[in-house]
Backbone as numpy.savetxt, mean C-alpha at the origin, in Angstrom:
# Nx Ny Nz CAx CAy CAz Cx Cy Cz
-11.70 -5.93 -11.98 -10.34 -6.05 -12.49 -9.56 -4.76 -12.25
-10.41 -3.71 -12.07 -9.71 -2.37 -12.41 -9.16 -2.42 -10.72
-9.69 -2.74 -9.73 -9.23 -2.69 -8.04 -8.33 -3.56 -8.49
-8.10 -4.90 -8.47 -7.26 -5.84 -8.89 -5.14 -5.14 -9.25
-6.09 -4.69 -10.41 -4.84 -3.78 -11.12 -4.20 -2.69 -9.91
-4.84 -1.96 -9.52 -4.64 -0.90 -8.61 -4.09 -1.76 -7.21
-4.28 -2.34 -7.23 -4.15 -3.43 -5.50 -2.53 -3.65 -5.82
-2.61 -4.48 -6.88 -1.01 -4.82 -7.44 -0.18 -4.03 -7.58
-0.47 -2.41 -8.14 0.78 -1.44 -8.58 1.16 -1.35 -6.76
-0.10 -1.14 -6.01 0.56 -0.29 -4.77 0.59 -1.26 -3.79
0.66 -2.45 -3.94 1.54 -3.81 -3.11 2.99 -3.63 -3.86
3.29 -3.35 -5.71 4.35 -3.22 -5.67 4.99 -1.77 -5.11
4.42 -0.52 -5.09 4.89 0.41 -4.16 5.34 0.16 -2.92
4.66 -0.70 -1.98 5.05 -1.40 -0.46 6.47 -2.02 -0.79
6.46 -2.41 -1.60 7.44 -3.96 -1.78 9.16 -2.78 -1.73
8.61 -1.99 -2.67 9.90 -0.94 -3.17 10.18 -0.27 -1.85
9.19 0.26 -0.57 9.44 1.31 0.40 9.85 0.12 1.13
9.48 -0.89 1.11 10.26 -1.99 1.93 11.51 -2.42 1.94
11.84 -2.59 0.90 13.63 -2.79 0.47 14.39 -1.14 0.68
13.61 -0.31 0.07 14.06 0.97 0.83 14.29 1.19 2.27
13.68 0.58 3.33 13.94 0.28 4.44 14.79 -0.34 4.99
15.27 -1.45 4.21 15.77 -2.43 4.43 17.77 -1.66 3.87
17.29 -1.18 2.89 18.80 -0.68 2.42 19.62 0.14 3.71
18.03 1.49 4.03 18.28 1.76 4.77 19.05 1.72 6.04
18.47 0.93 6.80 18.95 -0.49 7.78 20.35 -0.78 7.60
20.79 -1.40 6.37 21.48 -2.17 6.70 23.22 -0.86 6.12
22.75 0.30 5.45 24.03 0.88 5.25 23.60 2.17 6.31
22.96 2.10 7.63 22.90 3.44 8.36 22.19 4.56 8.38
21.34 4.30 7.85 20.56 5.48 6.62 20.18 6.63 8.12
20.00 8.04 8.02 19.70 8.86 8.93 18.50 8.58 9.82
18.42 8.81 10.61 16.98 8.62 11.76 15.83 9.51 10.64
16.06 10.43 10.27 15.05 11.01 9.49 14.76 10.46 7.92
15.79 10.01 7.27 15.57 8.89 6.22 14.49 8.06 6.41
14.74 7.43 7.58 14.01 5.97 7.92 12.99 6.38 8.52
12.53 7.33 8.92 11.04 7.99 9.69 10.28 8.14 7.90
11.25 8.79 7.47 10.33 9.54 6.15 10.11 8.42 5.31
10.94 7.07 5.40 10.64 5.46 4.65 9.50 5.08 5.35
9.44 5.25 6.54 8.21 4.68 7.40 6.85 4.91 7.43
7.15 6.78 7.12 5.70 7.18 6.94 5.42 6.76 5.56
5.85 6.98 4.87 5.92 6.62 2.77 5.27 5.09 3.35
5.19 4.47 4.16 5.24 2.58 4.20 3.66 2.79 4.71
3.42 3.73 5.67 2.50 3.33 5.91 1.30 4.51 5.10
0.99 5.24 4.64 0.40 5.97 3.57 0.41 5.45 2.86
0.68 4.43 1.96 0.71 3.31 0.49 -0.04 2.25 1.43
0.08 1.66 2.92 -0.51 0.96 3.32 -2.00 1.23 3.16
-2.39 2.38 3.79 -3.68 3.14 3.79 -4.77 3.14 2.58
-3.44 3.40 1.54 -4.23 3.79 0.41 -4.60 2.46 -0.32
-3.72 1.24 0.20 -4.27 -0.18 -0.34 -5.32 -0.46 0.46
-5.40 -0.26 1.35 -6.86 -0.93 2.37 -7.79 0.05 1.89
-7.99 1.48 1.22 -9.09 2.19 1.20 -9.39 1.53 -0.43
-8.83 1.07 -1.35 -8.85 0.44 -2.70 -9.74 -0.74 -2.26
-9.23 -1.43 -1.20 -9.65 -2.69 -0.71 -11.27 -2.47 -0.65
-11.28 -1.46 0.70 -12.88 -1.44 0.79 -13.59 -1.05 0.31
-13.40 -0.18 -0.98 -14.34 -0.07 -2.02 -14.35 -0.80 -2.51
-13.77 -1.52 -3.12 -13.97 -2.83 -3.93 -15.16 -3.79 -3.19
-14.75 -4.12 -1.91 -15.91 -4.84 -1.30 -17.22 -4.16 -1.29
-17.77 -2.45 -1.38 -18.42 -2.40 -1.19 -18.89 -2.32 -2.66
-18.31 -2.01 -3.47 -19.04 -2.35 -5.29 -19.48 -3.26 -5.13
-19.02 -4.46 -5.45 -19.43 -6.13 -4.80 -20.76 -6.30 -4.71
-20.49 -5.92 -3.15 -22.17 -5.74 -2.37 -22.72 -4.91 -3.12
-22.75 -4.01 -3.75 -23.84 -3.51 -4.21 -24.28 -4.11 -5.93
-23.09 -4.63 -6.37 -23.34 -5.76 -7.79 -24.56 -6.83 -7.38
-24.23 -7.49 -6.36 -25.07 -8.77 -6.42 -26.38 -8.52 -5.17
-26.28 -7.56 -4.67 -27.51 -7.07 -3.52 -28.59 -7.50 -4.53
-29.53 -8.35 -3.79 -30.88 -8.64 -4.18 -31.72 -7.59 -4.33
-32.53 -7.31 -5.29 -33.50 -6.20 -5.38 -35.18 -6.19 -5.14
């Protein structure tokens, strides 16, 4: 539950650098605005897939046969 929880805050972090992008976009925002939205997009990406694969590997090690 505790990955669960953590998965959700920083899908809603994505969601926020996404519309931040998007604002971006659509009122002109600087070439360096939107680089520095981009990297922020993909570092929250990162850090959800590294949440991800620990979780899978707790898992495997919960139900591993002994």
């Amino acid at each position: 539950m505790r990955y669960k929880n953590n998965v959700l805050d920083k899908l809603g972090q994505i969601d926020a650098i996404a519309n931040r992008l998007h604002v971006q976009a659509n009122r002109g925002g600087t070439q360096d605005q939107v680089l520095e939205s981009i990297e922020m997009l993909k570092e929250a990406i990162e850090s959800t897939r590294e949440i991800v694969s620990v979780e899978a590997d707790d898992f495997d090690q919960q139900f591993r046969p002994q």
